[in-house]
Biopython code that builds the backbone (N, CA, C, O; Angstrom):
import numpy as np
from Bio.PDB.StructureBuilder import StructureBuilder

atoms = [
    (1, "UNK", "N", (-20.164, 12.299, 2.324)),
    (1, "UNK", "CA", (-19.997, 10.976, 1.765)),
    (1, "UNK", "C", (-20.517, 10.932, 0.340)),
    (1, "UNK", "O", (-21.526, 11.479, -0.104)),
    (2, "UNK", "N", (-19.663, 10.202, -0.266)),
    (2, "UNK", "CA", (-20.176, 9.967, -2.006)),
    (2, "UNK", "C", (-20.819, 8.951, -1.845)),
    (2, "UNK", "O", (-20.743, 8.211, -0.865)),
    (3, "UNK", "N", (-21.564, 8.806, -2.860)),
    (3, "UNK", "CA", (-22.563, 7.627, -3.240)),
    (3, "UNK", "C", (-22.024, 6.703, -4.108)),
    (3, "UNK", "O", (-21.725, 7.283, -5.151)),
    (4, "UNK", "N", (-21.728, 5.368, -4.156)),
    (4, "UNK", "CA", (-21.484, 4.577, -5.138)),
    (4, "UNK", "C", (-22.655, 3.939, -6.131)),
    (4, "UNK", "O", (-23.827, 3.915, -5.755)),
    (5, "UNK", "N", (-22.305, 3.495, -7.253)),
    (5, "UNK", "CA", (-23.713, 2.786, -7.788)),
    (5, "UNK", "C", (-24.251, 1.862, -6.829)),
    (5, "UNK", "O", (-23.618, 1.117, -6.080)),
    (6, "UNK", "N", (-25.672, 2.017, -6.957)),
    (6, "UNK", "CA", (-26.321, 1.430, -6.038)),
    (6, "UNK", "C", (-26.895, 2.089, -4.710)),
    (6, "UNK", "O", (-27.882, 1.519, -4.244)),
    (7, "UNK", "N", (-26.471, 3.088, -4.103)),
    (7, "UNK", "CA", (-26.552, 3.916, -3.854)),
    (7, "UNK", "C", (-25.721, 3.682, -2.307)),
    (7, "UNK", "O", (-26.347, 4.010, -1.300)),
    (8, "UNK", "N", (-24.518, 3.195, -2.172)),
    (8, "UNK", "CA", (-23.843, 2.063, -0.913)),
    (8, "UNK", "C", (-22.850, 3.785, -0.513)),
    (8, "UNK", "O", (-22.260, 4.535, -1.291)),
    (9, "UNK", "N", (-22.977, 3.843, 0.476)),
    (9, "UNK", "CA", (-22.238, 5.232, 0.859)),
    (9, "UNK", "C", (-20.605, 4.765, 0.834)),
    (9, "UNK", "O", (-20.207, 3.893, 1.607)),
    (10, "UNK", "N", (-19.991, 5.220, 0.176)),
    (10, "UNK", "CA", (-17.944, 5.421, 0.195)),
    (10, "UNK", "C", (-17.813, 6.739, 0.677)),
    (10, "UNK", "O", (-17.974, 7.834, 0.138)),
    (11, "UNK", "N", (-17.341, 6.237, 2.314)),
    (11, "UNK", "CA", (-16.189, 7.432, 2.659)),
    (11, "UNK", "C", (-15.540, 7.604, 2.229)),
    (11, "UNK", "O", (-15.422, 7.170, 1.083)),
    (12, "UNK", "N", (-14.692, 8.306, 2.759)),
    (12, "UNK", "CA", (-13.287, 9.458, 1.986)),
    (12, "UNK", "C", (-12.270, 8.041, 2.580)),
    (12, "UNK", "O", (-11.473, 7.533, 1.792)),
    (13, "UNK", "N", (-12.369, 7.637, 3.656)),
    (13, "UNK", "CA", (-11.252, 6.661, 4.441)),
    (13, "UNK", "C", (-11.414, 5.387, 3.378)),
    (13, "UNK", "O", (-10.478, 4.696, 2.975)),
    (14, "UNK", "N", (-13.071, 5.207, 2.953)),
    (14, "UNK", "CA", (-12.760, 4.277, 1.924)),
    (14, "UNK", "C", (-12.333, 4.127, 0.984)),
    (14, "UNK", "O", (-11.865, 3.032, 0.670)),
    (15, "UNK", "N", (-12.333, 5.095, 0.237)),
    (15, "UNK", "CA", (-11.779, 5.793, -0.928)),
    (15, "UNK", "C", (-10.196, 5.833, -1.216)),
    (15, "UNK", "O", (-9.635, 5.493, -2.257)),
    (16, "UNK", "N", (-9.561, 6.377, 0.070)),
    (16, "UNK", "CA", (-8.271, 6.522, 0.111)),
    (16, "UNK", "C", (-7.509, 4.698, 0.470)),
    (16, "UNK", "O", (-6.655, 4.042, -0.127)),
    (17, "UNK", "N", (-8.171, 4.482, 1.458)),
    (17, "UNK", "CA", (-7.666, 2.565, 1.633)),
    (17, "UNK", "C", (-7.665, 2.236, -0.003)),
    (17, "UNK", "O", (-6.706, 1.807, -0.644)),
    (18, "UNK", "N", (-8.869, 2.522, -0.459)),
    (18, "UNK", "CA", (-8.962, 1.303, -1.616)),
    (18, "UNK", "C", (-7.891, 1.660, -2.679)),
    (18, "UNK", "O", (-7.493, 0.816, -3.482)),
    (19, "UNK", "N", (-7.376, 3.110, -2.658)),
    (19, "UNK", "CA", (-6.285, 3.109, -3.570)),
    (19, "UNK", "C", (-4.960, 2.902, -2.918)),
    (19, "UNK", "O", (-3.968, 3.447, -3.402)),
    (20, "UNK", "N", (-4.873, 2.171, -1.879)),
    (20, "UNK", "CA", (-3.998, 1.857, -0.716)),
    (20, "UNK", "C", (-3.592, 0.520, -1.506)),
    (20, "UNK", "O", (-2.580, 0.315, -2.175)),
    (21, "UNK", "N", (-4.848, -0.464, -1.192)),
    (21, "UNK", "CA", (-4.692, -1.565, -1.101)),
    (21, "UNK", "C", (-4.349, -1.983, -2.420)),
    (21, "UNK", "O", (-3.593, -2.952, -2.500)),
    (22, "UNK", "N", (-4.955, -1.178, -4.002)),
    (22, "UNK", "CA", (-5.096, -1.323, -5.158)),
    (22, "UNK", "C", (-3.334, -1.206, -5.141)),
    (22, "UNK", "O", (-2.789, -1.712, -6.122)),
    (23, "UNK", "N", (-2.867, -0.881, -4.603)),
    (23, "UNK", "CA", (-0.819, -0.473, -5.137)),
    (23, "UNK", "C", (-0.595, -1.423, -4.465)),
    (23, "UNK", "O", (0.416, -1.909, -4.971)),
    (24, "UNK", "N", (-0.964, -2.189, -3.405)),
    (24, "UNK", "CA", (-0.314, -3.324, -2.557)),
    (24, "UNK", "C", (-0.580, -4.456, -3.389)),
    (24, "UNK", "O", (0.214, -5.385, -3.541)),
    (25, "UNK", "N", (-2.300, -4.321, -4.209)),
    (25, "UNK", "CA", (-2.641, -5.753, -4.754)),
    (25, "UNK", "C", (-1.833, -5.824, -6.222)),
    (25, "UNK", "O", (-1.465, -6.844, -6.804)),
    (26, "UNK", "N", (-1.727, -4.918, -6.496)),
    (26, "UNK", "CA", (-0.812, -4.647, -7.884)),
    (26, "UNK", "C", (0.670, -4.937, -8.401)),
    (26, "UNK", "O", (1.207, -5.230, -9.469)),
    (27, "UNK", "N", (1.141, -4.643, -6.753)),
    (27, "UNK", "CA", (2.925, -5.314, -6.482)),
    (27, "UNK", "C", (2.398, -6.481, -6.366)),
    (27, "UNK", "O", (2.697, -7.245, -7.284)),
    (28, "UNK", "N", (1.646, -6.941, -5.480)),
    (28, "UNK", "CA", (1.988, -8.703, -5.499)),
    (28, "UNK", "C", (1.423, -9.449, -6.630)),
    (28, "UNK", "O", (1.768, -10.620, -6.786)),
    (29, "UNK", "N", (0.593, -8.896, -7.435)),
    (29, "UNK", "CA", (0.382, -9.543, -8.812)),
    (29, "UNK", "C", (1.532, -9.731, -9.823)),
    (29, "UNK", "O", (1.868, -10.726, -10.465)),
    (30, "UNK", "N", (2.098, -8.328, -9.770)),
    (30, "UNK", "CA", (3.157, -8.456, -10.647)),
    (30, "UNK", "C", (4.554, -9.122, -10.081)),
    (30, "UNK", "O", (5.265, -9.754, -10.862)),
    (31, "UNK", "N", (4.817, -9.006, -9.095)),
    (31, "UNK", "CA", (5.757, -10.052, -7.966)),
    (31, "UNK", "C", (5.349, -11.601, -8.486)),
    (31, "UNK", "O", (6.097, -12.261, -9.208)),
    (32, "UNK", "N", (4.268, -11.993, -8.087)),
    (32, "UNK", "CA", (3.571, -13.529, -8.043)),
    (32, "UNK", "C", (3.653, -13.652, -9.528)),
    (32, "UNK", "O", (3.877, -14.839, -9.765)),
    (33, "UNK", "N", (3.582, -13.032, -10.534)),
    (33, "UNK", "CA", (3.721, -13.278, -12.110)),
    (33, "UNK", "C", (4.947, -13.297, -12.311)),
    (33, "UNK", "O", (4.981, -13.714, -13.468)),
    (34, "UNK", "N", (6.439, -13.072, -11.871)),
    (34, "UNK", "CA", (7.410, -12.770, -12.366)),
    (34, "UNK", "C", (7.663, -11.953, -13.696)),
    (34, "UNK", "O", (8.337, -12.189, -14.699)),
    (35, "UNK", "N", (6.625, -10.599, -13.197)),
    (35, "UNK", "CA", (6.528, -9.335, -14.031)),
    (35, "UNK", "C", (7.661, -8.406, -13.265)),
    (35, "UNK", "O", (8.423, -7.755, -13.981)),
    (36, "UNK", "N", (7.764, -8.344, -12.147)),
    (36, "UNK", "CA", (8.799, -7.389, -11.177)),
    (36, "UNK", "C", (9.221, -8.088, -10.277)),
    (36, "UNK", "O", (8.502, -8.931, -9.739)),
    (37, "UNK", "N", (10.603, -7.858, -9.896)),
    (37, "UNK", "CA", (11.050, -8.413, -9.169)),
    (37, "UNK", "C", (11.119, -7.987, -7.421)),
    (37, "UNK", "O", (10.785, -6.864, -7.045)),
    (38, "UNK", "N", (11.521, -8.883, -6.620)),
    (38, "UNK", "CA", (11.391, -7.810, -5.133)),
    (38, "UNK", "C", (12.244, -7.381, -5.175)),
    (38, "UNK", "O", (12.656, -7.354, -4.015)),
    (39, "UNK", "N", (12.983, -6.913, -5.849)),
    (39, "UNK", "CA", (14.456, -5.950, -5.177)),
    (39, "UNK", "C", (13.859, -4.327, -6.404)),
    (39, "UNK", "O", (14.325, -3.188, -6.438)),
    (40, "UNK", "N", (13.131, -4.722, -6.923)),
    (40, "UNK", "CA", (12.451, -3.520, -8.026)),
    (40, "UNK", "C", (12.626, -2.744, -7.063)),
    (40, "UNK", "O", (12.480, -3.057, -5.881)),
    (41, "UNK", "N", (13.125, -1.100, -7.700)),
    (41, "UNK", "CA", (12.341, 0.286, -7.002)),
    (41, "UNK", "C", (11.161, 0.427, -7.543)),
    (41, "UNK", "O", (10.800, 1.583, -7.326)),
    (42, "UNK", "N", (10.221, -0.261, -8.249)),
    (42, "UNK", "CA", (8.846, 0.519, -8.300)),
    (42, "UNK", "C", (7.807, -1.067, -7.466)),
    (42, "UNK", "O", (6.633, -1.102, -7.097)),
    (43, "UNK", "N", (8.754, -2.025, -7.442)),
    (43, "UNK", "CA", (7.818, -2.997, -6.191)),
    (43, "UNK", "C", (7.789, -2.269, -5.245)),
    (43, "UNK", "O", (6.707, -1.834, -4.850)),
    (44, "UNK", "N", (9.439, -1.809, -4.383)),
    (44, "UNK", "CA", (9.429, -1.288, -3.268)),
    (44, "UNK", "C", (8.730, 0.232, -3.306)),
    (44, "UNK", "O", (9.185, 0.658, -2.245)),
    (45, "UNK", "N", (8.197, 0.952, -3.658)),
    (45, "UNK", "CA", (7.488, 2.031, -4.034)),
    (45, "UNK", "C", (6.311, 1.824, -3.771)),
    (45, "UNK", "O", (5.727, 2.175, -2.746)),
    (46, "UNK", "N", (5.733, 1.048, -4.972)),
    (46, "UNK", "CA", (3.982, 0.647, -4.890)),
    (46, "UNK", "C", (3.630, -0.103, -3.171)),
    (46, "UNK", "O", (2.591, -0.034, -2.515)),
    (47, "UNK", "N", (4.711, -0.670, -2.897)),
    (47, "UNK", "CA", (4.894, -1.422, -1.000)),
    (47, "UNK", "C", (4.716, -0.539, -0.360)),
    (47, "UNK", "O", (3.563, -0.479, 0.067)),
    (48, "UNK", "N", (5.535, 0.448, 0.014)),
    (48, "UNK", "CA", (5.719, 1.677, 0.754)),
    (48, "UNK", "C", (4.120, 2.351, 0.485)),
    (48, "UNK", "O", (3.212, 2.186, 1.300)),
    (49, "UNK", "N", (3.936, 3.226, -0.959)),
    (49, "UNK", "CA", (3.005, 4.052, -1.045)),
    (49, "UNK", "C", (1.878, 3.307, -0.501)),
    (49, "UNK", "O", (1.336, 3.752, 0.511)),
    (50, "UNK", "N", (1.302, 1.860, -1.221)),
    (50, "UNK", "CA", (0.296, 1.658, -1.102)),
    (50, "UNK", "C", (-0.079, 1.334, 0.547)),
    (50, "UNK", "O", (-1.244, 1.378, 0.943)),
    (51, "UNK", "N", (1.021, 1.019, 1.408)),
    (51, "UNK", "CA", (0.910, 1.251, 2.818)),
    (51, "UNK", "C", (0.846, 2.246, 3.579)),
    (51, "UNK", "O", (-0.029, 2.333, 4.440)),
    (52, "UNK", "N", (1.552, 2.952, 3.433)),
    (52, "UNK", "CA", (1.331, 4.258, 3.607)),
    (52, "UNK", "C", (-0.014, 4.579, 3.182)),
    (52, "UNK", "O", (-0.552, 4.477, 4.284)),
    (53, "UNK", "N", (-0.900, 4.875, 2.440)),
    (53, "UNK", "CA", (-2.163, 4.754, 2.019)),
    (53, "UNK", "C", (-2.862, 4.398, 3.276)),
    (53, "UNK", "O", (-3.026, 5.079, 4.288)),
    (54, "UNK", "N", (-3.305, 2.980, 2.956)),
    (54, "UNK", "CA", (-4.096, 2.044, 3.886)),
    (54, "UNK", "C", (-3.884, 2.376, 5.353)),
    (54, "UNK", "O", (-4.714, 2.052, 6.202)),
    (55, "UNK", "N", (-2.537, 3.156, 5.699)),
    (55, "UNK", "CA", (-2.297, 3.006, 6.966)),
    (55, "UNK", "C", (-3.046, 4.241, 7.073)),
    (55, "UNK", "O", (-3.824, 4.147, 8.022)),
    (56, "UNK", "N", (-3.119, 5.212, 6.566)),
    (56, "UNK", "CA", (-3.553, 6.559, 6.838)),
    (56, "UNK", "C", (-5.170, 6.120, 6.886)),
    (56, "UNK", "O", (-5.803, 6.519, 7.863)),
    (57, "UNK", "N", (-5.889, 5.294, 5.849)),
    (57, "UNK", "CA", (-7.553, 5.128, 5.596)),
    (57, "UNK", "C", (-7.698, 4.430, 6.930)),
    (57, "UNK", "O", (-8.735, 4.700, 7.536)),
    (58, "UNK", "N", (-6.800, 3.525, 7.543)),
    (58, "UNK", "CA", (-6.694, 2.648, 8.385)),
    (58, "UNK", "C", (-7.069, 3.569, 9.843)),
    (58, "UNK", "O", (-7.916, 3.265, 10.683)),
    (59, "UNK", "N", (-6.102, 4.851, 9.850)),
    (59, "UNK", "CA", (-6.060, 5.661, 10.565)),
    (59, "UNK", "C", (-7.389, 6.570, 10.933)),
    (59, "UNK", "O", (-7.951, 6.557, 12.028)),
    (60, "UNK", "N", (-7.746, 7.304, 9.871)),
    (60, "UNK", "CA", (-8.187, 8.054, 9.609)),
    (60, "UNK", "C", (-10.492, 7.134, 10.476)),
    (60, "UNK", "O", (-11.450, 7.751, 10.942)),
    (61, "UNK", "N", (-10.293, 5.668, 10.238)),
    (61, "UNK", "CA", (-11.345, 5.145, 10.959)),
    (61, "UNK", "C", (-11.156, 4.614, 12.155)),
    (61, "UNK", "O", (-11.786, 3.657, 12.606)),
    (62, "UNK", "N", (-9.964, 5.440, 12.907)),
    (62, "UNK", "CA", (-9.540, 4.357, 14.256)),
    (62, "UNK", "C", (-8.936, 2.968, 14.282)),
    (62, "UNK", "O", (-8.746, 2.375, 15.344)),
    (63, "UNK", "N", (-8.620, 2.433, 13.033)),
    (63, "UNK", "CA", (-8.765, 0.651, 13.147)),
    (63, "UNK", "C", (-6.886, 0.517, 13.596)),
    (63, "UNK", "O", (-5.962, 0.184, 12.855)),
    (64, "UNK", "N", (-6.853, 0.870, 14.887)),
    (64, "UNK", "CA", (-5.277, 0.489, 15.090)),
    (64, "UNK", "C", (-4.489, -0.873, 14.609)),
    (64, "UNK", "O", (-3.343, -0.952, 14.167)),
    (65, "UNK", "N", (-5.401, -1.866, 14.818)),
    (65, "UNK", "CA", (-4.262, -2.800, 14.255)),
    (65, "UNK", "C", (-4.054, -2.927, 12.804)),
    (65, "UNK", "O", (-3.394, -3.835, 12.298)),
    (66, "UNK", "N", (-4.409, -2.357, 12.410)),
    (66, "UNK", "CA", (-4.150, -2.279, 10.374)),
    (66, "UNK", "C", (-3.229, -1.114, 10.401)),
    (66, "UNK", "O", (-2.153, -1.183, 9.806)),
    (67, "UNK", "N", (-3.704, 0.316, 11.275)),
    (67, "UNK", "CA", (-2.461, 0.983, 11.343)),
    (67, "UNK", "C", (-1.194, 0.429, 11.489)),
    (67, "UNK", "O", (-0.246, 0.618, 10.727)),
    (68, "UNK", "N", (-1.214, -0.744, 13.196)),
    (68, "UNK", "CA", (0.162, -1.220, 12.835)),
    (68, "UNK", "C", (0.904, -2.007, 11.889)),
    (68, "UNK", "O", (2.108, -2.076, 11.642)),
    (69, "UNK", "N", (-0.212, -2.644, 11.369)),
    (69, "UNK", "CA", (0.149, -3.666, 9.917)),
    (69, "UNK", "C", (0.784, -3.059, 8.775)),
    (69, "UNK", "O", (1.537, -3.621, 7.979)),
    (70, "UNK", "N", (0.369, -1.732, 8.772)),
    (70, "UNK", "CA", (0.552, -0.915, 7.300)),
    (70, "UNK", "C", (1.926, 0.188, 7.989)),
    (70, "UNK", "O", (2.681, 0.557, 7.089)),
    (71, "UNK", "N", (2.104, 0.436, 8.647)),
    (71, "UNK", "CA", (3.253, 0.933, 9.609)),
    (71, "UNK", "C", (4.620, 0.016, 9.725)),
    (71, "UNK", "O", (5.699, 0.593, 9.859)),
    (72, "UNK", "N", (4.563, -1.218, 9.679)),
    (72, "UNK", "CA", (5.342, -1.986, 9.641)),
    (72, "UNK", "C", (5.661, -2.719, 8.115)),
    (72, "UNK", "O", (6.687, -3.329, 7.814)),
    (73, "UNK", "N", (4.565, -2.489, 7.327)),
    (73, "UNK", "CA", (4.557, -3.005, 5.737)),
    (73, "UNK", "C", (5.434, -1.414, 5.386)),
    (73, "UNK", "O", (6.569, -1.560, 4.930)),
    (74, "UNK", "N", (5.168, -0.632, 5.493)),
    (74, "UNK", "CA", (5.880, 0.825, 4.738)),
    (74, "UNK", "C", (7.422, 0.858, 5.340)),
    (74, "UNK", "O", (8.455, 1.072, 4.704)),
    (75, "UNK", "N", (7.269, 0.576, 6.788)),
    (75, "UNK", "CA", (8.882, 0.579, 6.871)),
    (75, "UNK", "C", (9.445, -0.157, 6.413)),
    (75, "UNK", "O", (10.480, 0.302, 5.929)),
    (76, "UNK", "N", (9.204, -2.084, 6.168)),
    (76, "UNK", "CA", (9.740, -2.534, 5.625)),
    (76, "UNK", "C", (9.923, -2.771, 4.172)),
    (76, "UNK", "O", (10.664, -3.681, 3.803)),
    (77, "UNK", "N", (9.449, -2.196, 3.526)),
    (77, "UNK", "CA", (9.547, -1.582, 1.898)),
    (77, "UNK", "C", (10.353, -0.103, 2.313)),
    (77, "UNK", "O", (10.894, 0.251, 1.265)),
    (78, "UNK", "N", (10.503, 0.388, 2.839)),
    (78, "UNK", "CA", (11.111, 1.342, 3.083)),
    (78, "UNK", "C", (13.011, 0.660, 3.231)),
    (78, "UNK", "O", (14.040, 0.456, 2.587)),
    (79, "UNK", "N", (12.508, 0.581, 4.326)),
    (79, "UNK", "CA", (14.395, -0.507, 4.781)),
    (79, "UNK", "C", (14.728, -1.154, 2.775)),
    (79, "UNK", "O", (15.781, -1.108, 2.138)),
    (80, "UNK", "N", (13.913, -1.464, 2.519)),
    (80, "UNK", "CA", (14.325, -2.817, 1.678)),
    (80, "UNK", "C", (14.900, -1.743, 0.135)),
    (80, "UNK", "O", (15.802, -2.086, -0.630)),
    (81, "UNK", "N", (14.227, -0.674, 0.044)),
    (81, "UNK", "CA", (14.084, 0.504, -1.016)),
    (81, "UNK", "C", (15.764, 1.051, -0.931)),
    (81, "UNK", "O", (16.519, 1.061, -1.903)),
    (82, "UNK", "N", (16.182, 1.549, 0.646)),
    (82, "UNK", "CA", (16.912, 1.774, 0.606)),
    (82, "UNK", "C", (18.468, 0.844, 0.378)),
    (82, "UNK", "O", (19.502, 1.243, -0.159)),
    (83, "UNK", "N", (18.184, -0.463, 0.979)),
    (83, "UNK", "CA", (19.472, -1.486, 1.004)),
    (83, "UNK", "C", (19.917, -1.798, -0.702)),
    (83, "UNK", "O", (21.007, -1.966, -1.250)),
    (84, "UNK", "N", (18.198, -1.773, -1.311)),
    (84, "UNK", "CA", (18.599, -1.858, -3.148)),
    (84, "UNK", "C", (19.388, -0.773, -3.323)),
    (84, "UNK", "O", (20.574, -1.042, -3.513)),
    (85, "UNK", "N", (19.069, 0.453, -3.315)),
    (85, "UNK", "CA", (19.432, 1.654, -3.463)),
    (85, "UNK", "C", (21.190, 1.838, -3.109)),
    (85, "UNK", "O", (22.103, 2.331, -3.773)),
    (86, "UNK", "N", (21.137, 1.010, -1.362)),
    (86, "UNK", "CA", (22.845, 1.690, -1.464)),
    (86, "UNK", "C", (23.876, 0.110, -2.154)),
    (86, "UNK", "O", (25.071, -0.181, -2.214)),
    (87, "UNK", "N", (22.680, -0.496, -2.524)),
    (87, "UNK", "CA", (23.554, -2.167, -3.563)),
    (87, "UNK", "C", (23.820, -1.522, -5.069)),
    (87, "UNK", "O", (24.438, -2.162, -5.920)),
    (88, "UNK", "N", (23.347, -0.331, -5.291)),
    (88, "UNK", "CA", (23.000, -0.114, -6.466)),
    (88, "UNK", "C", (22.551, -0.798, -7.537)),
    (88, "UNK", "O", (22.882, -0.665, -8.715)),
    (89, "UNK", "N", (21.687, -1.625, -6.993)),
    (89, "UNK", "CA", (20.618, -2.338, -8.373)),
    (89, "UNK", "C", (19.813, -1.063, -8.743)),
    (89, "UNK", "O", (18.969, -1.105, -9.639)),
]
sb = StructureBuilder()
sb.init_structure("model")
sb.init_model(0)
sb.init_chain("A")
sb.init_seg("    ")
for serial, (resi, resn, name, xyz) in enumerate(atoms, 1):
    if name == "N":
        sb.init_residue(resn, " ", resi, " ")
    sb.init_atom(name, np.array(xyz, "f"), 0.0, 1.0, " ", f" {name:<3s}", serial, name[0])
structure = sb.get_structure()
């Protein structure tokens, strides 16, 4: 385990969530600003990855129901990645 300032122990599971959640909080900032749009490939990207992420940190401490939360957030940025994709936006 690393030490954060202060001396507050960050796991590796924390470590990896928080750059999980940092791509999830980042799409919906720029979503909620009308900086990107939802049909974006890099909304649906930062959706997917940053779930994918969280689901694994999610994983990686046992916490099943965030697994399924982040399992169901990646597929559906997933589904949504591809329907842009065959609309060709």
């Amino acid at each position: 385990m690393a030490r954060a300032h202060g001396g507050v122990a960050v796991s590796a599971a924390d470590a990896i969530g928080s750059v999980g959640v940092a791509l999830l909080l980042v799409a919906f900032f720029l979503n909620a600003f009308g900086w990107i749009g939802r049909e974006a490939r890099a909304y649906q990207l930062m959706n997917l990855a940053g779930a994918a992420i969280a689901g694994w940190a999610s994983w990686m401490i046992g916490y099943l129901p965030f697994v399924v939360l982040e399992a169901t957030w990646a597929a559906v940025a997933l589904a949504a990645l591809v329907r842009t994709q065959r609309r060709g936006a």
